[in-house]
C-alpha angles and dihedrals in degrees: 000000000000130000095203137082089225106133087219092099100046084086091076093032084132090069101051094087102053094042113108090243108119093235080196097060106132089201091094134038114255128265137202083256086055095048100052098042088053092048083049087050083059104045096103099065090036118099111283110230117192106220134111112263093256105026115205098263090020116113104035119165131215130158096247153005100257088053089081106027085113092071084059139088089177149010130235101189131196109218098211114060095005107055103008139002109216101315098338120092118235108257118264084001081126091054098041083055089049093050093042087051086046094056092042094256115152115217134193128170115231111201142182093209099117102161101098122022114268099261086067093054095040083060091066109060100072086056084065091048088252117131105221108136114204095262095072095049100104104183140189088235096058082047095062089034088059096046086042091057119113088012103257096169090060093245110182088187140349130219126219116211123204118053088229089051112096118229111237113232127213100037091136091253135067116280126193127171107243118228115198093229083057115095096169089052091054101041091048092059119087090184138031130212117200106200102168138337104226092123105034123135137173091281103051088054086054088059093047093048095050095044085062091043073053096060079245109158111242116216104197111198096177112035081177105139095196147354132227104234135179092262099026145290126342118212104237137191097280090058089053091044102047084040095056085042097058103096089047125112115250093245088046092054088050100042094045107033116059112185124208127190131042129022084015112106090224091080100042090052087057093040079061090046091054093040093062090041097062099036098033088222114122099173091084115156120222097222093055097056114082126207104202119184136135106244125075100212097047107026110030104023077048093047103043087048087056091054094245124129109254139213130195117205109207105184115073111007127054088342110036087125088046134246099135102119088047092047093047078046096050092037102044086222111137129186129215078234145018120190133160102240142338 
């Protein structure tokens, strides 16, 4: 495997997987390289989505987001590497929401940020100068939170993993938050959410491991493998889910982990939900709505699998070094439109 971002390597992308190379090794940061391979490792499991590899129509490039607003009834917007990167608001991401409010179009932001409830992360976009009130903040964590009301998977309680991530309450069964150094808590949990990883060590990936090893159902909020951040990539919970999973059987893995989130089709169908709430209009067409987020394998394969035109941002989120035209190559993943910014 290499250690570098270089896109030389993307050509024989379709070796990576099947190199000798553990693509889970924590001795070196992670790379773009890293991070795709990883997502590719995980395909079988992803949404299929039944459609050539460059569709006539698909791929096509503009300078900016607001370039193409016009295609769009609504937006599905990513938060990291869309709207911000770490603290720091995209540039021009205020004026691409007040251009979008001045054509009609309704926006909501759909995030895999599950940590903290929605209403956390929506906070904290006026501190950025963007305009998103709450109630456009769809996340993967209220995705999970609605499949696990009512408690139809018999869940007698419910861990928490990640010492940052913050335990739902009044999900009709017992829920802790787990803490790696605490055998009674994890004996005592039938079930563990993993909510985010902003907090996980070395130990908290032994307990998981060993929970699978269990039988213990895994309910997976961000299947994110990785986030752009100011100084790199950050390994997220779908990295330390997919790496504990990796001695399973394949029936095992999809018998014991659910994901939630995109590209999951669980959070799409509530960003629907929500889309017809705030704005009282039901007749949405699919092809009309955007889902505009900077990484292939959660925002466009969900996306497209969800029957929504798709756009992929390159310049400040997974492929702000570039890559992007080798990755759509090796994946074979390709957007309705690729643009540099908003």
């Amino acid at each position: 495997m290499q250690s570098s971002d270089m896109m030389g390597s993307l050509p024989f992308f379709g070796k990576i997987c099947t190199m000798t190379d553990d693509i889970f090794a924590l001795s070196a940061p992670m790379t773009l390289t890293s991070t795709l391979a990883i997502y590719e490792s995980q395909r079988s499991h992803m949404p299929a989505v039944d459609m050539p590899a460059v569709a006539p129509g698909m791929g096509q490039r503009a300078p900016r987001l607001r370039d193409v607003l016009g295609e769009f009834d609504a937006l599905l917007l990513d938060g990291y590497g869309v709207l911000n990167i770490g603290a720091e608001a995209v540039p021009e991401a205020d004026n691409m929401l007040e251009q979008a409010r001045a054509m009609g179009l309704a926006v909501l932001v759909l995030t895999n940020g599950a940590s903290k409830p929605s209403s956390v992360t929506a906070a904290k976009y006026p501190a950025l100068g963007l305009s998103i009130d709450p109630v456009q903040v769809v996340s993967s964590r209220d995705a999970l939170l609605a499949a696990l009301e009512g408690n139809p998977m018999g869940i007698s309680c419910l861990g928490v993993a990640d010492g940052f991530a913050e335990p739902p309450q009044g999900q009709g069964h017992e829920v802790i938050a787990l803490n790696p150094e605490d055998d009674k808590g994890w004996a005592r949990a039938d079930a563990i959410g993993v909510f985010g990883a902003v907090q996980w060590t070395a130990a908290w990936q032994t307990r998981l491991e060993e929970a699978l090893v269990q039988g213990k159902h895994v309910y997976v909020a961000n299947p994110d493998v990785a986030a752009p951040q100011p100084g790199g990539y950050s390994r997220e919970p779908g990295f330390w889910v997919a790496k504990a999973a990796q001695a399973m059987s394949v029936e095992a893995r999809d018998r014991q982990i659910h994901w939630f989130g995109k590209p999951y089709a669980p959070v799409f169908d509530l960003a629907r939900n929500r889309l017809e709430e705030i704005t009282g209009r039901s007749n949405w067409k699919d092809d009309r709505i955007a889902m505009v987020g900077d990484s292939l394998h959660t925002d466009i394969l969900g996306g497209q699998a969800a029957g929504l035109n798709t756009v992929l941002i390159t310049g400040h989120g997974l492929f702000r070094q570039g890559g992007a035209d080798d990755a759509i190559s090796a994946t074979g993943i390709m957007p309705d439109y690729i643009v540099d910014t908003v």
